[in-house]
N, C-alpha and C positions, 0 to 999 in steps of 0.2 A: 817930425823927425825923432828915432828912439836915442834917446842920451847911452852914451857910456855906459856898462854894469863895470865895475872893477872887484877883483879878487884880491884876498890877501891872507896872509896867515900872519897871528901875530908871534909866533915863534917866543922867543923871547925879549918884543920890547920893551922899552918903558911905556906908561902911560902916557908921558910928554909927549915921544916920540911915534906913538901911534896917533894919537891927537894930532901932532903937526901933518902923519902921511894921507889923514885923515881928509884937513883943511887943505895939502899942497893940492888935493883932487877934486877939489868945490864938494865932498859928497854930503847930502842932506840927509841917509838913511844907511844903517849899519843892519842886513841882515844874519843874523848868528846863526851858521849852518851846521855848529858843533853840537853830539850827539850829549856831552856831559860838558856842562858850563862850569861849574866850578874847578875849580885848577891852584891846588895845594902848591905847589911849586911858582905857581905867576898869581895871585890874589887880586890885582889889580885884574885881571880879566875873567874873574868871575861873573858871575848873570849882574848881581845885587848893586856892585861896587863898578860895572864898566857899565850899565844902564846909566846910574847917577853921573859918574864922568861924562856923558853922553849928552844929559840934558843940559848939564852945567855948561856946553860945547853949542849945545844947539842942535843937534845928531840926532835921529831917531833914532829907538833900536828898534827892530822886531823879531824875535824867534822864528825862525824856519820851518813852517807848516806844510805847504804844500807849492807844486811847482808855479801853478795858478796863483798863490798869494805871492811871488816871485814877478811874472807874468802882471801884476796887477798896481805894483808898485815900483816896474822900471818902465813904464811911458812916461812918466811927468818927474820925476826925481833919480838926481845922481847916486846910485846904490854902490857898495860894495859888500860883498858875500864875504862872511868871517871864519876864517878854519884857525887851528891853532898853530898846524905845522907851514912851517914857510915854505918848502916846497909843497905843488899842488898834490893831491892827494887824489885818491879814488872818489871818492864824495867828491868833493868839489871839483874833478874836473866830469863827472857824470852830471852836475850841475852848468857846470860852463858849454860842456857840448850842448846839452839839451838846448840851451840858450842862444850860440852859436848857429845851429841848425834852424831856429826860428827867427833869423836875419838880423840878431842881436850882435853889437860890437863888443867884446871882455878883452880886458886887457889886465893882465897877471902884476899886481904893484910888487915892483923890487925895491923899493927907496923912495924917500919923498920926492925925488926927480925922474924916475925910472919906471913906467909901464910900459912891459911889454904887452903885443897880442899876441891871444889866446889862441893856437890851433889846436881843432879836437881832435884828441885822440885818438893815438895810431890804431888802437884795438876798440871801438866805436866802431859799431857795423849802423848806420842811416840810412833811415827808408823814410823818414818825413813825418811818421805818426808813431813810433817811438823808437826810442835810441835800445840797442842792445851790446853785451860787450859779452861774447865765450870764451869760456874758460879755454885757458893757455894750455 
């Protein structure tokens, strides 16, 4: 049976508080779906400094490579996909549909009590062997 993928941005929270939304979702594995990691304005979730919070947690991180290393690490562990803005995003919800469509469950964390699921994408055209989305 495929476990859960959860989504999140961490917008602006604390470290504590990402930690805890963290732990309220059992997940074992943090993958960072953000194009530039370091983040002047939130330091706590830079690459350097939200890796180390991470192990000190127990969490793995892994950087975002390709859909396949996605694919390859949500059969056996509770992942979530890491953006920075809290609403979903272009990126990540062309991450979640792709997911989605290959009979995965995502559900969008609003609070450490609150996932919702993920529906793809009203501008997501799906045909099974890849997701496309045209221009508006």
């Amino acid at each position: 049976m495929k476990k859960p993928i959860f989504t999140l941005g961490h917008s602006n929270l604390s470290s504590k508080d990402f930690l805890q939304i963290l732990h309220a979702f059992h997940v074992d594995v943090v993958i960072d779906i953000r194009k530039v990691t370091q983040v002047k304005s939130q330091p706590q979730f830079g690459k350097t400094r939200i890796k180390q919070s991470l192990k000190r947690a127990k969490i793995d991180y892994v950087q975002f490579d390709t859909l396949e290393n996605i694919l390859d690490l949500v059969h056996d562990k509770t992942v979530v996909l890491l953006s920075a803005e809290s609403v979903p995003e272009a990126h990540r919800n062309m991450i979640a549909d792709f997911l989605v469509d290959h009979g995965f469950q995502v559900f969008e964390i609003s609070n450490e009590k609150l996932a919702r699921p993920y529906k793809i994408s009203d501008s997501a055209e799906i045909d099974h062997s890849e997701n496309t989305y045209p221009a508006h």
